[in-house]
C-alpha positions as CSV (number, residue, x, y, z in Angstrom):
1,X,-11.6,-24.0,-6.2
2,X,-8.4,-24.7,-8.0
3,X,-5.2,-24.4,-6.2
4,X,-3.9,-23.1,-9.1
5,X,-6.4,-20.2,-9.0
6,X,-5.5,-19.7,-5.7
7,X,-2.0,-20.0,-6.3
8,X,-1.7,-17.2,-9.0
9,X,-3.8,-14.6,-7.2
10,X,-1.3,-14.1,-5.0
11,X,1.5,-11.3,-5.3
12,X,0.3,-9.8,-9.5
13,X,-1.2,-6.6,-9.0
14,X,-3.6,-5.6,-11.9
15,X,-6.3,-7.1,-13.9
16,X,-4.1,-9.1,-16.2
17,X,-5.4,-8.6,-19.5
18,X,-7.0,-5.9,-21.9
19,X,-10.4,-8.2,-22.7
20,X,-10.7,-8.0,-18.6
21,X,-10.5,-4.3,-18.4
22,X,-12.7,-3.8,-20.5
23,X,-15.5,-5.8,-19.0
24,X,-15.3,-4.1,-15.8
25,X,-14.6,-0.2,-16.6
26,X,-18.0,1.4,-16.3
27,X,-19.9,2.6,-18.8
28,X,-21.7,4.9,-17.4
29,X,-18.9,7.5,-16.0
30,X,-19.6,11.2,-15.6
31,X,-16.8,12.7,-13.8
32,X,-18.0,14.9,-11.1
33,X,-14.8,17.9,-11.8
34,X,-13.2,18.7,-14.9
35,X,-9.5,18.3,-15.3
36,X,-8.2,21.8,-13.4
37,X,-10.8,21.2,-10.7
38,X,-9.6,17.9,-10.0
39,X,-6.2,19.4,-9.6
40,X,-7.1,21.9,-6.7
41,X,-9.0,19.1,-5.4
42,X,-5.7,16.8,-5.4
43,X,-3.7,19.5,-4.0
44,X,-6.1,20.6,-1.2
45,X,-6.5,16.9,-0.5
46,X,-2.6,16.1,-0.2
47,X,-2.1,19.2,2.3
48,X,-5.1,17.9,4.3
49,X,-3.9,14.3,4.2
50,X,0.1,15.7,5.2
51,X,-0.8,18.3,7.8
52,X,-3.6,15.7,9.4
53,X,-1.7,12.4,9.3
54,X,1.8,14.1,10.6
55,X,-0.9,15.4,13.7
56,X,-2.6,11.8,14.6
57,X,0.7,10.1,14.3
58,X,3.1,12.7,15.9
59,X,5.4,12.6,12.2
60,X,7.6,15.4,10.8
61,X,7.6,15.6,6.8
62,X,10.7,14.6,5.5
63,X,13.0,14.4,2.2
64,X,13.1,10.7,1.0
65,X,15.4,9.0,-1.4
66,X,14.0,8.7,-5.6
67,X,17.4,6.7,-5.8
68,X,19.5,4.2,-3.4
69,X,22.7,2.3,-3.8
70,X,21.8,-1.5,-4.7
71,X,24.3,-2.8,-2.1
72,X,22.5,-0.7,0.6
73,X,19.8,-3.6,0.7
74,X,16.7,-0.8,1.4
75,X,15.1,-0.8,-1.8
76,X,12.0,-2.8,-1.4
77,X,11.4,-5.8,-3.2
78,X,7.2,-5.5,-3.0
79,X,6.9,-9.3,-2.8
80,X,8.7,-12.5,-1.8
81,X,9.9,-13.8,-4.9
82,X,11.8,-10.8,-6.1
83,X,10.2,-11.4,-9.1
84,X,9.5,-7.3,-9.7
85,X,12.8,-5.9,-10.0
86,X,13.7,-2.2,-9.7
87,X,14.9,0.0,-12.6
88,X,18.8,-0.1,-12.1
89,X,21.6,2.1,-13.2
90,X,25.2,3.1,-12.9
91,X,25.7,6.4,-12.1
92,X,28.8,8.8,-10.7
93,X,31.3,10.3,-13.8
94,X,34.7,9.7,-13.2
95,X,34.4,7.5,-10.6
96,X,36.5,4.1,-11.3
97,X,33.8,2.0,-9.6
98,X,30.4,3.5,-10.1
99,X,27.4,3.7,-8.6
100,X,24.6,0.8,-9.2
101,X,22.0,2.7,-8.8
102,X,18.2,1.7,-7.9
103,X,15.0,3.8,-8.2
104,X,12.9,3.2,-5.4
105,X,9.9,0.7,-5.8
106,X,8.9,1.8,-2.0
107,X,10.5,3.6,0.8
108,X,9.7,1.0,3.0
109,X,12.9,0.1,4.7
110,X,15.0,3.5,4.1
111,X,12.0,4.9,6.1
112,X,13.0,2.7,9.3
113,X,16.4,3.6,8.8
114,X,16.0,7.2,8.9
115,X,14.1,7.3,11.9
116,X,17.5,7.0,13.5
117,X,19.0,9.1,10.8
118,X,16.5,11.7,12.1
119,X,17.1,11.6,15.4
120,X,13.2,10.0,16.3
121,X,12.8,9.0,20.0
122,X,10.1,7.1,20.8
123,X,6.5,7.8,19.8
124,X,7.9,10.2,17.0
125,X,7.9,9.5,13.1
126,X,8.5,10.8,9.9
127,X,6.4,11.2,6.9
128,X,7.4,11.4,3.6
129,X,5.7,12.4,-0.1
130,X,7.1,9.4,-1.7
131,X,7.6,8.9,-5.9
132,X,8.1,5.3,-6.6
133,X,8.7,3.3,-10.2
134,X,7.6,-0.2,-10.3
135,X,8.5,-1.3,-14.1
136,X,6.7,-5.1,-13.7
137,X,3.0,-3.7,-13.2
138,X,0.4,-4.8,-15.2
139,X,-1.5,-1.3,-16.3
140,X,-4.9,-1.1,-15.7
141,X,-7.3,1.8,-14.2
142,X,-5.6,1.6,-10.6
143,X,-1.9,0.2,-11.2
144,X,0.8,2.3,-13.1
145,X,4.7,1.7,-13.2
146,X,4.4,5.5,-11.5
147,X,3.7,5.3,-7.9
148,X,3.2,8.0,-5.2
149,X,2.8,7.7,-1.5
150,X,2.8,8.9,2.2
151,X,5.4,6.5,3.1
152,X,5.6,7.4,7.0
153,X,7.2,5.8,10.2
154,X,7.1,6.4,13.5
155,X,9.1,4.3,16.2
156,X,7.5,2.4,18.9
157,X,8.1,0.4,22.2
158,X,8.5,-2.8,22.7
159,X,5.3,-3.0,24.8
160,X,3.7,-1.7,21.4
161,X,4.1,-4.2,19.5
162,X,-0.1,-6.1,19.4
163,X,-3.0,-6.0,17.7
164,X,-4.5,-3.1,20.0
165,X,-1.6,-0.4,19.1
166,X,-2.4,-1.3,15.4
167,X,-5.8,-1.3,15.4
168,X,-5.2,2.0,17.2
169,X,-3.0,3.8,14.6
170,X,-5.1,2.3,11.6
171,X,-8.1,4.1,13.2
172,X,-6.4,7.3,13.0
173,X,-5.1,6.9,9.1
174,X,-8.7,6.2,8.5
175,X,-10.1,9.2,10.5
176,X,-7.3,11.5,8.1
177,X,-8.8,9.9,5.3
178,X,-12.4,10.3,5.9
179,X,-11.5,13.5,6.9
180,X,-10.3,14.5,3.6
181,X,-12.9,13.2,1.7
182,X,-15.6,15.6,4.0
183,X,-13.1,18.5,3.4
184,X,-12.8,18.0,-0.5
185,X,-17.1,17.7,-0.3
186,X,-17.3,21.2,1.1
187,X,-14.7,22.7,-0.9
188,X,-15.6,21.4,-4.2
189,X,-19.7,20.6,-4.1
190,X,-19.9,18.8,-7.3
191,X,-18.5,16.0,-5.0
192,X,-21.7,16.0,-3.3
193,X,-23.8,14.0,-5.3
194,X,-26.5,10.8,-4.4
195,X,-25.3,8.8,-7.4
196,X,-22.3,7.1,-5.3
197,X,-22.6,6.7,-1.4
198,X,-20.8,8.6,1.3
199,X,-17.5,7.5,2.6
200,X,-18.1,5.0,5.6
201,X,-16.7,6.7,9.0
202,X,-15.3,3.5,9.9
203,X,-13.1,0.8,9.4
204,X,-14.0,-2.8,10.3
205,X,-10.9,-4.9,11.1
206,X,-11.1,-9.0,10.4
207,X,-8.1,-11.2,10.4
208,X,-7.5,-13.3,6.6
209,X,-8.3,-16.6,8.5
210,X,-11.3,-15.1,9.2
211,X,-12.1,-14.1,5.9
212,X,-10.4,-17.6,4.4
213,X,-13.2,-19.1,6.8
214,X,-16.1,-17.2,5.5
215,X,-15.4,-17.7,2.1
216,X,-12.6,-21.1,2.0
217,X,-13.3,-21.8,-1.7
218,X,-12.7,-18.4,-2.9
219,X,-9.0,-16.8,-4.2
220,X,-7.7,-13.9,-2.3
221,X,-9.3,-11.1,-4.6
222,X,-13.1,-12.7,-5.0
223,X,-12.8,-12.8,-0.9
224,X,-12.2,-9.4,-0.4
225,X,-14.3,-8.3,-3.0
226,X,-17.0,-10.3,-1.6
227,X,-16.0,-8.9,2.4
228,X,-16.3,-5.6,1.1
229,X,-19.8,-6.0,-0.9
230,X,-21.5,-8.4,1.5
231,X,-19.8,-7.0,5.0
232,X,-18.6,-3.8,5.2
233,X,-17.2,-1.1,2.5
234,X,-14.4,-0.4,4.4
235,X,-12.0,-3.3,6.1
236,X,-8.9,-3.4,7.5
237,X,-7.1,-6.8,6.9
238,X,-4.9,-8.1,9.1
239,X,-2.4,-10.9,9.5
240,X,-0.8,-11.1,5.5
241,X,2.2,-13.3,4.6
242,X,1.5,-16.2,6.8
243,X,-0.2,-19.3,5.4
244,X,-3.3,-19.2,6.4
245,X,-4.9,-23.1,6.9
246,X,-5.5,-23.6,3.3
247,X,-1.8,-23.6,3.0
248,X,-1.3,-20.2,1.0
249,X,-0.7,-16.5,2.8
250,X,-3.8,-13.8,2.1
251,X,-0.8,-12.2,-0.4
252,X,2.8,-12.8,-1.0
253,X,4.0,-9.7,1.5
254,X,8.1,-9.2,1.6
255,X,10.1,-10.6,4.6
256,X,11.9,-8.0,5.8
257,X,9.7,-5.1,6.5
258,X,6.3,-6.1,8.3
259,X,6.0,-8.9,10.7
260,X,3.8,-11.4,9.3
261,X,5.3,-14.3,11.2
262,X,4.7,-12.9,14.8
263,X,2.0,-15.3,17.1
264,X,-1.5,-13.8,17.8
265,X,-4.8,-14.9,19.1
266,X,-8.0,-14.1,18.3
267,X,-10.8,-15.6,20.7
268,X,-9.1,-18.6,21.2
269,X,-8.0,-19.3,18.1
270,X,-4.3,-18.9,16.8
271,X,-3.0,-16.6,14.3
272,X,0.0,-15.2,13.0
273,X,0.9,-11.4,11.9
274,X,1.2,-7.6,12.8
275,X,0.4,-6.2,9.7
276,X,-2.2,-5.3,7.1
277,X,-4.1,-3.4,4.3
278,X,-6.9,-0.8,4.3
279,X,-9.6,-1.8,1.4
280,X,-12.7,-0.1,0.1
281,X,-15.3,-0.7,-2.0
282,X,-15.0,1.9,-4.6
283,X,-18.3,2.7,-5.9
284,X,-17.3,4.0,-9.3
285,X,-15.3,1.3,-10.4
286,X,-17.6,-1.0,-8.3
287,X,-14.4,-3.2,-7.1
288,X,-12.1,-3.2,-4.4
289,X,-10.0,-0.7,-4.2
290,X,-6.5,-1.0,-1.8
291,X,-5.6,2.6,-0.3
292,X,-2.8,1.6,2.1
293,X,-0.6,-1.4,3.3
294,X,1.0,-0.9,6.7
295,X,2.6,-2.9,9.9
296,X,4.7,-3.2,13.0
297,X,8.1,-3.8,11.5
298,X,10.0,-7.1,12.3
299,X,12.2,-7.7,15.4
300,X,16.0,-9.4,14.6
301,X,13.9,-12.5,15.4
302,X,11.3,-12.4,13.0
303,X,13.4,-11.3,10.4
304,X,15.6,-14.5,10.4
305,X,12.4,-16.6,10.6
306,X,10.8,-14.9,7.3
307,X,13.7,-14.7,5.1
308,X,14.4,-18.5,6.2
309,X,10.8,-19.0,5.0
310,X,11.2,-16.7,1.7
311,X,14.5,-18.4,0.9
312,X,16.2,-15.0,1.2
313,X,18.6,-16.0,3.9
314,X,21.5,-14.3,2.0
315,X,19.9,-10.8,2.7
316,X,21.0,-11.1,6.5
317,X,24.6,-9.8,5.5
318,X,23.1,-6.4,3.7
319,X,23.4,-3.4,5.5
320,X,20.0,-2.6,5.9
321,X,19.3,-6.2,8.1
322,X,22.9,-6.4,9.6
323,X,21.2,-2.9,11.5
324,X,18.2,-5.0,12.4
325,X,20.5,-8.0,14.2
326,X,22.7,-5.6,15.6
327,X,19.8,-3.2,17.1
328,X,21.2,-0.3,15.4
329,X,17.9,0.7,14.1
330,X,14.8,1.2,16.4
331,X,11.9,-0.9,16.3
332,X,8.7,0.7,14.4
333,X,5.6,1.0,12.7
334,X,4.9,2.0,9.3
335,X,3.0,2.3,6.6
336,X,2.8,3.4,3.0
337,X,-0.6,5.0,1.5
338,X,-1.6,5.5,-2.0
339,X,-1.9,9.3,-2.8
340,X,-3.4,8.9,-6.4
341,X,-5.8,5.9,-5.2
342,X,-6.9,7.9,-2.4
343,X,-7.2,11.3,-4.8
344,X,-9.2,8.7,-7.1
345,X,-11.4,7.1,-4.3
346,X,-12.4,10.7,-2.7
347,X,-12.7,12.4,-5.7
348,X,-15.0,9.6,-7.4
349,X,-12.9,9.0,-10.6
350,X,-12.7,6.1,-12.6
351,X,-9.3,6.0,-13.3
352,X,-5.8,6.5,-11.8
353,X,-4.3,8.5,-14.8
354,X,-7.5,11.2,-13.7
355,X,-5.5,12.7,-10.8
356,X,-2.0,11.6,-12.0
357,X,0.3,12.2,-15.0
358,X,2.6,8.7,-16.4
359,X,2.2,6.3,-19.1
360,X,-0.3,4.5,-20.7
361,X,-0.6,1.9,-22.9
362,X,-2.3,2.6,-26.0
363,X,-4.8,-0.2,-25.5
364,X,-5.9,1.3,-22.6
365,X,-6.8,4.3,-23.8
366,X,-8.8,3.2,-26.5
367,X,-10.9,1.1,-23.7
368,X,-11.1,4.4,-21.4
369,X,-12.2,7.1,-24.2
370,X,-15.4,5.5,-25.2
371,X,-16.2,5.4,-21.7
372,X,-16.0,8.9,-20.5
373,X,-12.2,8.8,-19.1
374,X,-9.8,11.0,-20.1
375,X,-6.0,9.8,-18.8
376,X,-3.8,13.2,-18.1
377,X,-0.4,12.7,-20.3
């Protein structure tokens, strides 16, 4: 394996190119609703998903930001690099010094500081329906520069912060999720169909050195791909930012949310990181399919170690970090979870712009109509 192959499948989203796409849509779709069916299914879904996750995590629903002041610091950069900027603008008439105002890309670091905003004591959280716009995505059947999410956070102890109080909230997301999917079956039977297996009931969990072990030659993509085919269909990955031993992190992961850099073990052997993704195996594209990226948050500590790491040692005098040294924020867990790629992975559709509205690219859609799939605009 080239370590230039491993090298560039780290932080791009997306298939990358047009000829790609086309070799992996399927081409034999049916989907199992038409287009207003789908809708009651995405809108039964999303009250399940709210009213369930706010239950198994103790989380109130909660306004959240579409905009934030650039000097604030909170917008989220989505990687390390900053390479994917957010869509930026001046805004306040009359005012001699404007605004520069950011649409989100995530709610990631707002959430954390709300928590205090909202008055959370420990063991409670907030949950938000989140609208993002991340302009640098490549556009393929399950990226689009239109993101929404159940960005939720919920703070936690000290004590809390290990692999078991992860693994423990992971398996509750997962148990709202398959949840979901069994309501949407019953309410809407056309789901129930033997052309594409059930969802599984559980998660597995495996650390990326783990997976880097089983398959060492592989990039980051083929080896989850090849987890989820040849393992289980439904993973949990833990431990991504860190490099692993072949000198590369599982995925480029930004340095001031999740802690990627903390010291774990795993029988015996040691690893780094208190954070992860849920992936599937989607059965109708027939490729991996990301649904959520989560993690325990970073301490003062850990923050000046990853942004020394990421080069991004400047960011310590924004407001949003100067409330992480100064423990003016508390510490936390939190996550952010796809709505439309869980809406496309329980309702068995082939295509993100199925169950959402945003743009497409007209090359896309000449791939998609042959093929059964009909983009909402």
């Amino acid at each position: 394996m080239a370590e230039a192959d491993k090298k560039a499948d780290l932080a791009g989203p997306g298939v990358s190119t047009y000829e790609e796409v086309e070799k992996i849509l399927p081409a034999d779709y049916e989907p199992l609703l038409s287009p207003m069916e789908r809708m009651k299914a995405v809108f039964t879904v999303k009250g399940y998903i709210e009213e369930n996750l706010c239950h198994e995590l103790n989380l109130q629903m909660v306004q959240v930001p579409l905009i934030v002041d650039r000097e604030s610091g909170v917008n989220d950069y989505l990687d390390r690099d900053g390479s994917r900027t957010p869509v930026e603008f001046p805004c306040g008439l009359g005012l001699s010094k404007p605004i520069q105002a950011q649409v989100v890309q995530a709610a990631t670091k707002w959430k954390r500081m709300a928590l205090k905003q909202f008055g959370c004591a420990e063991g409670e959280g907030i949950c938000t329906d989140m609208k993002a716009v991340r302009k640098d995505y490549f556009l393929d059947h399950d990226h689009s520069s239109y993101v929404d999410q159940w960005d939720w956070e919920r703070v936690i102890t000290a004590k809390e912060r290990n692999l078991d109080f992860l693994r423990e909230v992971v398996e509750k997301i997962w148990k709202v999720v398959h949840g979901a999917g069994e309501m949407a079956r019953d309410r809407f039977p056309a789901l129930k169909t033997s052309k594409y297996p059930d969802i599984p009931d559980e998660l597995q969990f495996f650390h990326a050195e783990e997976i880097l072990d089983r398959y060492p030659d592989l990039p980051r993509k083929q080896r989850e791909t090849k987890m989820l085919q040849e393992v289980a269909p439904a993973i949990f990955i833990i431990g991504i930012g860190w490099p692993l031993k072949d000198g590369y992190p599982h995925e480029m992961r930004a340095a001031d949310y999740d802690d990627w850099a903390t010291e774990t073990t795993k029988d015996g052997q040691q690893m780094h990181g208190l954070n992860g993704d849920i992936l599937v195996w989607n059965p109708v594209t027939r490729r991996r399919h990301e649904l959520s990226s989560m993690g325990i948050r970073v301490t003062k500590q850990t923050l000046k170690v990853q942004l020394k790491m990421s080069g991004q040692e400047d960011f310590l005098q924004l407001p949003y970090h100067q409330a992480i040294l100064n423990d003016q924020i508390p510490l936390s867990i939190g996550g952010g979870i796809g709505q439309s790629r869980t809406y496309m992975y329980l309702l068995r559709t082939a295509h993100l712009g199925e169950v959402s509205v945003t743009v497409w690219p007209r090359e896309l859609k000449a791939i998609c109509e042959p093929r059964n799939i009909r983009v909402l605009e």
